[in-house]
N, C-alpha and C positions, 0 to 999 in steps of 0.2 A: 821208778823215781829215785829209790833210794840208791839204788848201783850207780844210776848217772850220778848224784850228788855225789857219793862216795870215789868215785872214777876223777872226779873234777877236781877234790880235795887233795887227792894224793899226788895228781899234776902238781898242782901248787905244791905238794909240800917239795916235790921234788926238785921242781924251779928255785925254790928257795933254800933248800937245805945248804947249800955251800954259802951261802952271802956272810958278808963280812960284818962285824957286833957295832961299826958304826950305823944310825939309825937316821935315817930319811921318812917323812911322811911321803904316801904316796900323792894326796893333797899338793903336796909342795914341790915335788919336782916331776909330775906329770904320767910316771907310770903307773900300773897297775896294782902294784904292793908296796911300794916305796922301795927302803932299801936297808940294810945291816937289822937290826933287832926292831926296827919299826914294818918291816915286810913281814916277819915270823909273828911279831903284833897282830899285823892285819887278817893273816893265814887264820890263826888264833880264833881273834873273832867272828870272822868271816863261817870259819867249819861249827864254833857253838851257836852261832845265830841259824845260820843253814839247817843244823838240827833240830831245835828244837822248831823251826818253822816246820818243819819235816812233821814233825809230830803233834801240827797245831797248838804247839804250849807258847802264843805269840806271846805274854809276858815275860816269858823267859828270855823270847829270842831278843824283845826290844831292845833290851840294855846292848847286847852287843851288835848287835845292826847298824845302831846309832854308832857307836865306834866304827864301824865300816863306811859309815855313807859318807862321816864327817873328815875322816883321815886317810881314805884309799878310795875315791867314790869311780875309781873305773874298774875296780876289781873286779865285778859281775854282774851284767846285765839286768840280770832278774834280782838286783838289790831291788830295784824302783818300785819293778812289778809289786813285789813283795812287802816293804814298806808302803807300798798305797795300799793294799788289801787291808794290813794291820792296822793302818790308822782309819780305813773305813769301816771298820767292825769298831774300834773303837768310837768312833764320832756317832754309830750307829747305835751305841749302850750308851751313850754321856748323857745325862741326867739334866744338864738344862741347855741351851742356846748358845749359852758364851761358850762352854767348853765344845761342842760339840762344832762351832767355828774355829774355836783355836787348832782341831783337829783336823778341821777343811785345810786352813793356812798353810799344817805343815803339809797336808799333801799337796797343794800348791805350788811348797816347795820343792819337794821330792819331784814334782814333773818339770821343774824348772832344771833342776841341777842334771835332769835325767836328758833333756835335749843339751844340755851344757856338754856333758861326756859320751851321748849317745848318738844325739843328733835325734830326726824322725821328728821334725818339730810340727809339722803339719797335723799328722796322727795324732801327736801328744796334745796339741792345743785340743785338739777337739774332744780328747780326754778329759780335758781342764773343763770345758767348762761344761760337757755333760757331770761328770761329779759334783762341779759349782752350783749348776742349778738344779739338779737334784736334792741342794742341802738346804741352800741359800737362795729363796727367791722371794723372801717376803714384802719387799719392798723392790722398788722400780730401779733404784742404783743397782742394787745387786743383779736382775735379772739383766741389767746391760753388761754388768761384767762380763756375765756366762753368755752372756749372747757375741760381744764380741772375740773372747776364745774362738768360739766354734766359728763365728765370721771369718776368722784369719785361717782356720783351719781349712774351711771349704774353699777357702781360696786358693791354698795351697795345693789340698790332696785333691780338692776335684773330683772326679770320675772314683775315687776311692776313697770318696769322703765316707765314714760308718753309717750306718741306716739309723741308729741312735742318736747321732749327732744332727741327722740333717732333718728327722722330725722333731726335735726337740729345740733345734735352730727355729724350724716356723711355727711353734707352739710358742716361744720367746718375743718373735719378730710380731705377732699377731698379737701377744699380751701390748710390747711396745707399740703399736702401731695405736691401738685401743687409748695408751696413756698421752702421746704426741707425739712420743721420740723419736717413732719413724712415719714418714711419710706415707701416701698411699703407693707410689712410684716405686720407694723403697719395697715396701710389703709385696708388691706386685712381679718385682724383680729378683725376691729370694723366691717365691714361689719358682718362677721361672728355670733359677738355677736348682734350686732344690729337684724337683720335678723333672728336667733333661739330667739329672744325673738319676733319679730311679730310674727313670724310659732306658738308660743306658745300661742297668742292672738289670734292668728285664729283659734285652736284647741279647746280653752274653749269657744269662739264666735262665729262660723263660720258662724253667719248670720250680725256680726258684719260688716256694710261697710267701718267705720274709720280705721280699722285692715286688711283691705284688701287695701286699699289705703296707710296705712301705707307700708304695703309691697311691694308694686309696689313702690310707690315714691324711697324705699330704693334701692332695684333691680335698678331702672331706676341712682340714682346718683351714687351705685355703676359701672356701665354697661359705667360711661362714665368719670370713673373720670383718668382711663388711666392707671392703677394697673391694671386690673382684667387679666392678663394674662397664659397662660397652663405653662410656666415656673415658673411666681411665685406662681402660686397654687400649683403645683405638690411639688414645694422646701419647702412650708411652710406644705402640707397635708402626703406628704409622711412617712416621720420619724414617725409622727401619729398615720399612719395607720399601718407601720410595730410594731408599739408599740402594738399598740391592733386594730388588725384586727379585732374583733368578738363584737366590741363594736356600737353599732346599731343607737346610734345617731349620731356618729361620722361619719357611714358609707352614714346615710342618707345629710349630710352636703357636706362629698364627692363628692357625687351623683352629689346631687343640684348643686355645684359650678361650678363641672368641666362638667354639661350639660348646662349649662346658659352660660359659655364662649368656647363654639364648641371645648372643651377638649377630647370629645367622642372615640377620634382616640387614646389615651395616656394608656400605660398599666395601670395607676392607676384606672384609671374608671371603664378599664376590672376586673380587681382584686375586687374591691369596691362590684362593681355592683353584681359578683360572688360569694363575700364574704354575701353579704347583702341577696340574692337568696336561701344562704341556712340556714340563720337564720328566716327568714320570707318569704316562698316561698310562689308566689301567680303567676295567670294565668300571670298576666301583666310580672313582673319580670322575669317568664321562655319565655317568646318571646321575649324579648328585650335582653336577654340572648343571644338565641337563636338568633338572630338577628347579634348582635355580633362577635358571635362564626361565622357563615356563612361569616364575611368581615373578616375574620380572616383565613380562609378556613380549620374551623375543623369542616369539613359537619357530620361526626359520632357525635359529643357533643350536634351540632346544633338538628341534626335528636330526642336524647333522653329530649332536652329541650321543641322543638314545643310540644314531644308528652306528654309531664309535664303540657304544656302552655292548652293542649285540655282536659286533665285529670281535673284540677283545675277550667277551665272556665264553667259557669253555660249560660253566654251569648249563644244562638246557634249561632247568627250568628254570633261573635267572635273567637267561637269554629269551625264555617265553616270555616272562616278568616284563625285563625292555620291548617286547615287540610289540604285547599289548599300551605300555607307556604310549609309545610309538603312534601306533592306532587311533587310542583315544585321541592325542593330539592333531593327526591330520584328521580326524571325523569333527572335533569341536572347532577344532582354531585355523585349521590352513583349508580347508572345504572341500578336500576330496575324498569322497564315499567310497570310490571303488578301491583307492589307495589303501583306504585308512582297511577295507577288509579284506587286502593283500595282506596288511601286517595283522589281525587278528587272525586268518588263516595259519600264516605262518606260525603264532602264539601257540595254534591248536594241535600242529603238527608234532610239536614242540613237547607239549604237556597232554597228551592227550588227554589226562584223568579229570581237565578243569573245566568245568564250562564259563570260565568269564570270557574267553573270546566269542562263542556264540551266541552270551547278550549281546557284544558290541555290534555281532553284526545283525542282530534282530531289530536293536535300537536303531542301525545305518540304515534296514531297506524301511522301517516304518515311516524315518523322515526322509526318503529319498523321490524324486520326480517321477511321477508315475512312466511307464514305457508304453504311450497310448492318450488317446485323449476320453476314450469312452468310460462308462463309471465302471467295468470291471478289469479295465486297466489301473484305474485308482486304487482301488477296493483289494486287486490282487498283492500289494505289497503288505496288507497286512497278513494276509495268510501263511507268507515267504517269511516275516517275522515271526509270527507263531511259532513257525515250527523250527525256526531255529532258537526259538527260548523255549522249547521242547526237548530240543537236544540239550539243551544246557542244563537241564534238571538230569536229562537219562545219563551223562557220564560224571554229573558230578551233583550228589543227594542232596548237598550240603546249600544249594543255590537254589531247593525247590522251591520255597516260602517267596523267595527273591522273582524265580521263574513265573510260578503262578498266578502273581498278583499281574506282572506284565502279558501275558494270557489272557487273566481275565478281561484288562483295561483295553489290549487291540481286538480281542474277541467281538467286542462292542462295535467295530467298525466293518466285523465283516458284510456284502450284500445281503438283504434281505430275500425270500424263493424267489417272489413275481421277478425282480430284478434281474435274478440269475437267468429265469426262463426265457425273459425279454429277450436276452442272445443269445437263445439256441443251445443252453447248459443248462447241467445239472447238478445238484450235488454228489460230489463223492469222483467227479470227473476228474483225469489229468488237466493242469494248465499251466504255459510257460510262461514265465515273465522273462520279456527279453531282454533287448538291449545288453548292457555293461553287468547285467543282475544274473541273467541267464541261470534261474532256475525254474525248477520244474516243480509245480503241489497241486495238494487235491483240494476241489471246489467245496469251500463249507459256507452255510449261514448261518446269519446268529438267531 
């Protein structure tokens, strides 16, 4: 630090050592040092103020700072930088309110004159009025100050608004929102932007931690600032969405809003989520489709979505996950047995270690039409059950309690001996159940 400072000094002196003993501010005719004995001036104060900043002795440096900012304020970038530091340790010891505003002010102004010569007005607003409300927010006038700083700022830098300024924008916007000043629409709309500009800092950083925490803090002040409601999302997103349905950021904003405030039940999200499903279809988006559609009771849409959701998924056991979905659906709502325990098979093939396919299909042959009219054609479907809620405890331990109770409950229905004898059986014999079932167990009573 101190060779760069020193390197930068001696430039200057050497730019300036031939100038002529008439005197120009640099203030007044627009360069960097002015000119004759007001440039050697500036040189002057510019290298004692530099120094003793250099050395932390900011009272020393003030006095001539202030001659540089006032009479050469293009000399050097890092005047501004510099002068806001000092007047913030300053405002930061001042002993009561009024001075420690009047301290705000001049940095104020320091960021004022600093986009005057510097330009970078976007960044610098949002400088203002993170310092602003940091000092100054005791009252409602003041926190709209600082709040519209940083408004103008984000509107400007955008995508490279600071993670300081755009939580501290909706920490502002939520105080305002609470007093009148801003509307719910309003409050609802900096989240929005606030919010797609972290998702954007998480995308180019996703190992970034300050960009994930910015987004949760945001979430979290949104989530309680008392807006976030499925009335006013639906009245601010809808017109929107009817606007241009096919538009993919928009869809994904949607999404997010109205799942983070339990919107999920609202046609908009239906719509969103259906719309966004078939401009980027992927495993995830066709079950939760499919999910959907099922509380919605259009079992047909549901049935082509799971089998979208199994198409797409490369996960097996994900892909088990939908094919049991799958399953259960055509066994409860569309009414085919032998379907629905094609796709539990397939679940099992899938996941071997699980036994929820082999409930399902112990549940399908209990409630299925007997293959026979006689009673050990009846009787025989619950033994086919059994034993496939048998299997489902022996490959997966975790389902015994669940197994066993359904055991004991068709155990009760198996024939009684005389019954068995009546047709020529015994216990303990092979027996097929045919038909669509076509399987093969042993003869038990209860």
């Amino acid at each position: 630090m101190k060779a760069t400072t020193t390197k930068f000094l001696l430039t200057i002196l050497i730019v300036t050592g031939s100038i002529s003993a008439f005197g120009q501010k640099g203030v007044e005719d627009g360069s960097k040092f002015g000119k004759g004995e007001d440039s050697i001036k500036c040189v002057r104060n510019l290298s004692l103020y530099a120094e003793y900043y250099r050395q932390k002795s900011y009272d020393d440096a003030l006095p001539y700072w202030r001659i540089v900012f006032h009479e050469c304020p293009k000399a050097y970038f890092n005047l501004y930088i510099h002068g806001n530091n000092m007047y913030k340790l300053l405002a930061e010891k001042a002993d009561n309110e009024e001075q420690k505003f009047a301290y705000l002010d001049t940095m104020m102004l320091i960021y004022d004159q600093r986009i005057k010569y510097f330009g970078q007005e976007g960044k610098v607003f949002g400088r203002k009025g993170i310092d602003w409300l940091k000092m100054r927010k005791s009252t409602i006038k003041d926190i709209k100050i600082g709040y519209d700083y940083i408004n103008r700022s984000i509107d400007m830098q955008k995508n490279k608004s600071e993670n300081a300024a755009l939580a501290i924008f909706m920490t502002a916007s939520v105080t305002l929102f609470k007093a009148g000043e801003l509307t719910q629409d309003n409050i609802i709309q900096n989240y929005a932007t606030a919010s797609q500009i972290a998702d954007y800092k998480i995308s180019v950083k996703p190992e970034n931690a300050d960009c994930q925490r910015l987004k949760e803090n945001l979430d979290q002040i949104f989530s309680q600032s008392g807006a976030a409601t499925c009335e006013a999302l639906i009245k601010l997103f809808q017109p929107k969405y009817d606007q241009n349905p096919k538009d993919k950021e928009l869809l994904i904003k949607i999404i997010s809003f109205l799942a983070g405030t339990n919107c999920k039940d609202s046609d908009l999200y239906f719509n969103a989520t259906t719309s966004f499903h078939k401009i980027a279809p992927s495993a995830k988006s066709a079950y939760f489709l499919a999910e959907m559609n099922v509380d919605r009771a259009n079992y047909e849409k549901a049935s082509v979505l799971y089998k979208q959701a199994i198409e797409l998924e490369t996960d097996l056991k994900e892909k088990a996950r939908y094919y049991m979905k799958l399953g259960d659906l055509t066994y409860h709502k569309l009414g085919s047995n032998s379907l629905a325990r094609t796709f539990a098979r397939k679940a099992a093939e899938l996941d071997p270690e699980s036994g929820h396919p082999y409930l399902l299909i112990g549940a399908i042959y209990a409630d299925s039409e007997p293959c026979g009219n006689d009673d050990i054609a009846k009787k025989a479907l619950y033994w086919i059950a059994v034993d496939q809620f048998v299997k489902a405890k022996q490959v997966d331990n975790e389902l015994a309690e669940i197994a066993n109770k359904s055991i004991v409950a068709y155990s009760q229905h198996f024939p009684d001996t005389e019954t068995v004898f009546f047709h020529g059986l015994k216990e303990g014999d092979r027996y097929t159940v045919g038909c669509w079932i076509n399987e093969t167990t042993t003869i038990r009573t209860r």
